[in-house]
Structure formats: C-alpha cells, structure tokens
N, C-alpha and C positions, 0 to 999 in steps of 0.2 A: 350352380356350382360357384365357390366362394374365390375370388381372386387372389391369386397369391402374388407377393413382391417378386421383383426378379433380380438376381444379381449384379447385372452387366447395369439394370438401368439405376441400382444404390450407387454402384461405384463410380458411373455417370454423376451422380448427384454430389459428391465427395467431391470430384475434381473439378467440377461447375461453385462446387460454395470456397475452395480456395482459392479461385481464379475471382470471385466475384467481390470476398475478401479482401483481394491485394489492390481490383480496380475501384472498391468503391474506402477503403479504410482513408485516403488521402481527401477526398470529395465528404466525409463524414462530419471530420474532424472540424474544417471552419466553418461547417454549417450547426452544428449544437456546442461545441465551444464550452463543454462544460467542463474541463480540466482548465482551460485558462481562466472561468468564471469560476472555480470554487478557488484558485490558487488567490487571485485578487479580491474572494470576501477574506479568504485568512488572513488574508496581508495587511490587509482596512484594518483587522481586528487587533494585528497582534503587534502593530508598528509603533504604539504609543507608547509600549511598554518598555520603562528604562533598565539597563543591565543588574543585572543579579548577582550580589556576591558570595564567594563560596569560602571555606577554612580554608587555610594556608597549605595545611596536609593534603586538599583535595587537587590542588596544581599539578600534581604529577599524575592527573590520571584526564586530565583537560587531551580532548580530542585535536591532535595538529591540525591547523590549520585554520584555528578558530583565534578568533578577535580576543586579547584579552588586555588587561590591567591589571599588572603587578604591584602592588603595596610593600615595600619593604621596611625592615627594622630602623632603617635609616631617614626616616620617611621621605625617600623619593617616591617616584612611581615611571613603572616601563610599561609603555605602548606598543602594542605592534602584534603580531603574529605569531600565534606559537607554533614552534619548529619541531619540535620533539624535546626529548631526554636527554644528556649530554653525563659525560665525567667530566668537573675539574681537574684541568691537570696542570693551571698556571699557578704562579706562584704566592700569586695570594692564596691558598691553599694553606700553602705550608705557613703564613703570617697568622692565618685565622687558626690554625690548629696547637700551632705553638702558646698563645694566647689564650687558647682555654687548657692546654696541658700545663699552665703554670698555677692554675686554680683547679687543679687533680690529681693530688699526689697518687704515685704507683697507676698513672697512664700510660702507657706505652709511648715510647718516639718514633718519629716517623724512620724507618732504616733500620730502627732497631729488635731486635729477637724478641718474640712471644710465642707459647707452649697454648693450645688450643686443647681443652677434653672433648671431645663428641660425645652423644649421646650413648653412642654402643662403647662406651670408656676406651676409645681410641683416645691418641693424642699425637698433632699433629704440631710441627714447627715450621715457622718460619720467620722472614721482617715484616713488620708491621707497615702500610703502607695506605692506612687513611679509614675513616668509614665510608660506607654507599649504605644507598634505601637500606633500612633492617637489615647491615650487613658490616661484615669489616672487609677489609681487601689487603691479602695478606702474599709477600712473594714466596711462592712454596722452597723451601730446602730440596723438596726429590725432583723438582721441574723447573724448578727457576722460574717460572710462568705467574702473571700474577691472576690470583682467581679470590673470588667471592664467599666467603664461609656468610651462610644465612643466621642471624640471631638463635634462630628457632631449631636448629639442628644443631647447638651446644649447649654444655654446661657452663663452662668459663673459661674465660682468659684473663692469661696475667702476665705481665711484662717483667717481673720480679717477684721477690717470694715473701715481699709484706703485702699483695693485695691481689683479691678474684677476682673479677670484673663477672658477676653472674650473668644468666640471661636476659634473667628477668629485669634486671636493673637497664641492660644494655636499651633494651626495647623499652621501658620510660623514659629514659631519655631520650630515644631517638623519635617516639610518638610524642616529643615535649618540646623537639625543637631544638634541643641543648646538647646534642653532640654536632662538631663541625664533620658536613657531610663531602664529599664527592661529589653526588648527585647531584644534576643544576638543571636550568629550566634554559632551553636557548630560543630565543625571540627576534624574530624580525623587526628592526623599528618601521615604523610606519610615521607617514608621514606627506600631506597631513592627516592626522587620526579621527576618523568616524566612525561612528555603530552601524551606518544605515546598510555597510554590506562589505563584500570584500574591497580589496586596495587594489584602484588601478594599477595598471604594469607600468610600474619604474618606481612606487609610489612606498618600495620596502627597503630599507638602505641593509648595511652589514647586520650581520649578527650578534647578538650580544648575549654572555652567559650569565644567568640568574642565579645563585646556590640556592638550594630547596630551604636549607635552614635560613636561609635569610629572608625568607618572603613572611610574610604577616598577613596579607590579605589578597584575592583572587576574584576578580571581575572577568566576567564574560557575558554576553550577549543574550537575550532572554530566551528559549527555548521557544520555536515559533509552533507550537504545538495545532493550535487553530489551521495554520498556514499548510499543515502535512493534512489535516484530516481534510478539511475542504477541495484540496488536491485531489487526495486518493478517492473522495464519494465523487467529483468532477469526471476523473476518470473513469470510475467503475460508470457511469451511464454512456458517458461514449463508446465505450465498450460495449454494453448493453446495446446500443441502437446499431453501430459496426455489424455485430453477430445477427438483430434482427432483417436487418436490410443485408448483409451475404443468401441468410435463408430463403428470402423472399426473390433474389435475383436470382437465385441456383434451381430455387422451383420454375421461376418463370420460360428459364432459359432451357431445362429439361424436359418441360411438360410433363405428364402423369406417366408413371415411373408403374399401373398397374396392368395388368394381363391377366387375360382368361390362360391358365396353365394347366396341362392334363394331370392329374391326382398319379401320382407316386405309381408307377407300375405297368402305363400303359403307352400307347404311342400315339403318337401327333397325329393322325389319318384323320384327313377333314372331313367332317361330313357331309351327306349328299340325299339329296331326297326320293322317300320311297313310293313310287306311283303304288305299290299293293298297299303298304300300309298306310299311307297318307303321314308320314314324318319325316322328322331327317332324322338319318341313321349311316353309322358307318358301314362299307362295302364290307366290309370283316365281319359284321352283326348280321350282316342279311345272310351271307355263306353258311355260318355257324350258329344259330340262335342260342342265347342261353338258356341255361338250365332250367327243367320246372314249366317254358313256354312252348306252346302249338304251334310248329311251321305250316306256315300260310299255304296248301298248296297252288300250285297255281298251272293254268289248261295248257296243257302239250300245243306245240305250234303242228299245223296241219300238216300231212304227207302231201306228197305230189300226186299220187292216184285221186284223193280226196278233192285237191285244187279242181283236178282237170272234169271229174265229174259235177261240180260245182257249175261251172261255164258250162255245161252240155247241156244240164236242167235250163240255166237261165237261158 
C-alpha cells in the first residue's frame, strides 16, 4: 500500500522552515558573506572612474541627492548637492528678463496683459508673469491664481497686436536655452567637495539657486553599475544557501512527515492475526468475508454431554 503525505505533518514542516529561517538567516549571512563580497568586487571596479558629463537640458531631471557640478554661462562652477527643482522668484529674475525683452520686440512684460489661443480655439487672459520648463506662468483674470499654460497645449500668444509668439517658436527657444526661465536648480554647497561619496553631516552649508537657462554644463558621479550587479548576484546566493539550510533544519527538526494511511473510504481498524488463516486480517474481514471468497468453516466447540463422556472413556 503506497504512503500517502499527511496534512498536519506538511503544516508541521511550514512552521518548522519559518522558525529555522529566522534562527539561522542571521548565523548565514557572516559565514558566506556574499552580498558584502560582490558589493566590494563592484567597488574595486567602478571607483577609478572619473564623473561623467551630461547636457545642460539634462540637469533638471538629475535625481536629488546626488553629487553634482554645475558649469555656468558665466564660467563659474557650483559644487554640492542637488536639492531638487525650485522657481525663481528673486529679483534677479526680473533683471535677466528685462534684458532679453529689450532684444525682442512685441515680448510681453512682466505684469503686463497677454491673450493665450488653446488648442480647442479657446482664448484665455491674463498678466504675464515670466517662463517655467516648456511653459509660460500667467496670473489668470477669472482666479487671480498664478498657473502654468504648457507650450504644447497652444497656439499663441501675443502681448500686442504686431506679434504671435507661436508654439513652435516658443519651445526652440526654450530647448535653446534663450528664453529667461523661472525654473532653477537649488544646490547644497558642499564643502569640502569630493566624488568618493556623500557629504559628511555639517559638511552642506545654505542653499543656492541655479536658473536652468544658465547652466551650460552638468557633472555627476559615474553610475556605479558594476557595484549593483555584483551586490544583487552577492545576494541572490545568500539567499540561495538561507533557503537551503532553513530546508534542511525543518526536515531535521520534523523527521519523516510519511504514513502508512487507509485508502479513501475505509476505517482505521488495526489489524490482528488469524490463527485459521495464518494472516493478519481485520476483525471486520473475518465476520464478513468478501465477495466471490469461501468462509473458512471452522469445528463447533464441544457440548458438556460430550466433555463428560470423554473423561469416563478415559
């Protein structure tokens, strides 16, 4: 008869390999050490490599937090930490916009009224109030609010009635650098500045804002690509030997998890052995025999006339 699994002792074996899990994953780890040994071949590998520079355009999309070097029009250069995104809203703002609205007749001023078409030949009003990324920043007439009209969801604008300001025109200049934007870069300085990783604590003074049109060139830190893969195949075998050794302590700890079980239908009745037929057989099978077979018969026990005349012979 073929053993079958038993329920109670699977679920045994479940709660024995999460228990074996938890006590041996800490005991694993500093004996195969292969997440700290593939972290330190990456490292070896990818630490010589000096920072990589990006397009000017590509600054605004640099992940916070990371090490960079700002190149400006002016050829300074800002160190330190990028912070995120910002609007200008200091006054140099208004000097640098002024300054290219004197070399672009029919510009809008800052304060002053402009008539927007949208796509769906809506047309909306309000003051004009600077550019942002792909965008103008206009204070609406029906809200007062100031909000963002996208390049790419108009036709034109125009501040007067000698000149459009298309889209398409809008958005070459804004991909060229040449419209004074809004949008700034804001940076932790750092100090003093190294690649080799982040900035000790105290080591980022105030913030400082970058305008996006003013940058010209974008450094950051090389992508340590080597240093993740080596990591994560480090890990996956730790992992791999954790799971082996839970297995093998949840077997140990449960023993054999198999049983002789009676076949779907019958009852547990142990069996017991039959002096008539020389087997073991249940008491149920000798009472009842199945189908098709010849009950064994077997000799009456003696009367008590029969005993007594027995002993009178003898």
């Amino acid at each position: 008869m073929a053993p079958q699994r038993t329920g109670r002792a699977s679920a045994t074996r479940v709660v024995l390999a999460c228990l074996a899990t938890l006590v041996l994953a800490p005991l694993t780890f500093p004996i195969t050490g292969c997440t700290a040994v593939g972290y330190l071949i990456g490292s070896a590998i990818t630490h010589p490599d000096p920072p990589h520079s990006l397009p000017a355009g590509s600054a605004l999309y640099v992940k916070p937090g990371t090490l960079v070097v700002l190149a400006t029009e002016d050829s300074t250069e800002v160190r330190g930490v990028f912070l995120g995104r910002a609007q200008d809203e200091r006054p140099d703002y208004v000097r640098r916009y002024e300054a290219w609205r004197s070399g672009h007749a029919g510009s809008p001023a800052l304060g002053g009224g402009v008539e927007i078409e949208m796509h769906n030949r809506k047309h909306q009003h309000g003051r004009f109030d600077g550019f942002t990324y792909r965008a103008l920043r206009v204070i609406s007439d029906r809200t007062g609010r100031a909000e963002q009209v996208s390049f790419e969801s108009i036709h034109w604008m125009s501040a007067d009635s000698t000149r459009r300001w298309s889209k398409d025109e809008l958005v070459r200049l804004d991909a060229a650098g040449e419209l004074p934007s809004r949008e700034a870069l804001r940076v932790g300085i750092v100090e003093p500045f190294s690649w080799r990783g982040n900035p000790q604590p105290g080591g980022v003074r105030d913030a400082t804002l970058v305008p996006a049109d003013r940058v010209s060139l974008v450094w950051i830190p090389n992508p340590r690509t080597a240093r993740k893969v080596f990591t994560y195949l480090g890990a996956t075998a730790d992992a791999i030997v954790i799971v082996a050794a839970a297995a093998a302590g949840a077997y140990a700890c449960s023993g054999s998890d198999f049983s002789l079980a009676e076949p779907a239908g019958t009852s547990l009745t142990p069996y017991a052995f039959d002096t008539w037929s020389g087997d073991y057989v249940r008491p149920d099978s000798a009472a009842a025999p199945a189908t098709g077979t010849k009950e064994v018969e077997r000799p009456a026990a003696p009367s008590a006339a029969a005993e007594s005349m027995l002993r009178t012979t003898r």
